[in-house]
C-alpha angles and dihedrals in degrees: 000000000000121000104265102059075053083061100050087042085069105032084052085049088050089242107146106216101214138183101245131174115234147123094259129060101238142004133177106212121195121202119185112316084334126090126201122190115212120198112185094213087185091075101034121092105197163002095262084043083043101054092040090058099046094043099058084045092065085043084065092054098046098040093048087237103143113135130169133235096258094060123112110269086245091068097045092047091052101048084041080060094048105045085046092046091054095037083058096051089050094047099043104014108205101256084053091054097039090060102044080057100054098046100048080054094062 
């Protein structure tokens, strides 16, 4: 999937993607009923570091994986697992895997 259907994921969902100064280099905020996605482009490199991280991002939103700071290591842990695992499935679904398997195996 390239960056910009990840884009359109979250404009369709409502999600502003925002430029937004921070530490880290993304968050997905919720207020409220209402969810904001911030990218710090200033620490990203570049557009394959750009649509990872977006993408786990919106894993966060569709798995219902959001945590705080102040939440035991365990928790964060688990709802990390679950927005990768669903940023991966986005980004190499499994068929697509699968064959490239088993054709690099011929």
């Amino acid at each position: 999937m390239n960056i910009n259907k990840l884009y359109d994921i979250a404009d369709k969902e409502n999600i502003p993607v925002i430029n937004f100064k921070m530490q880290n280099k993304a968050i997905i905020g919720q207020i409220g009923k209402e969810y904001c996605i911030g990218l710090n482009y200033s620490k990203i490199d570049n557009s394959c570091e750009e649509k990872e991280i977006l993408a786990e991002e919106l894993g966060h939103y569709y798995t219902g994986s959001l945590y705080n700071s102040s939440m035991p290591f365990e928790t964060v842990s688990r709802c990390e697992n679950r927005a990768n695992k669903w940023a991966y499935n986005v980004l190499i679904p499994y068929e697509r895997l699968r064959k490239a398997i088993l054709k690099r195996n011929r």
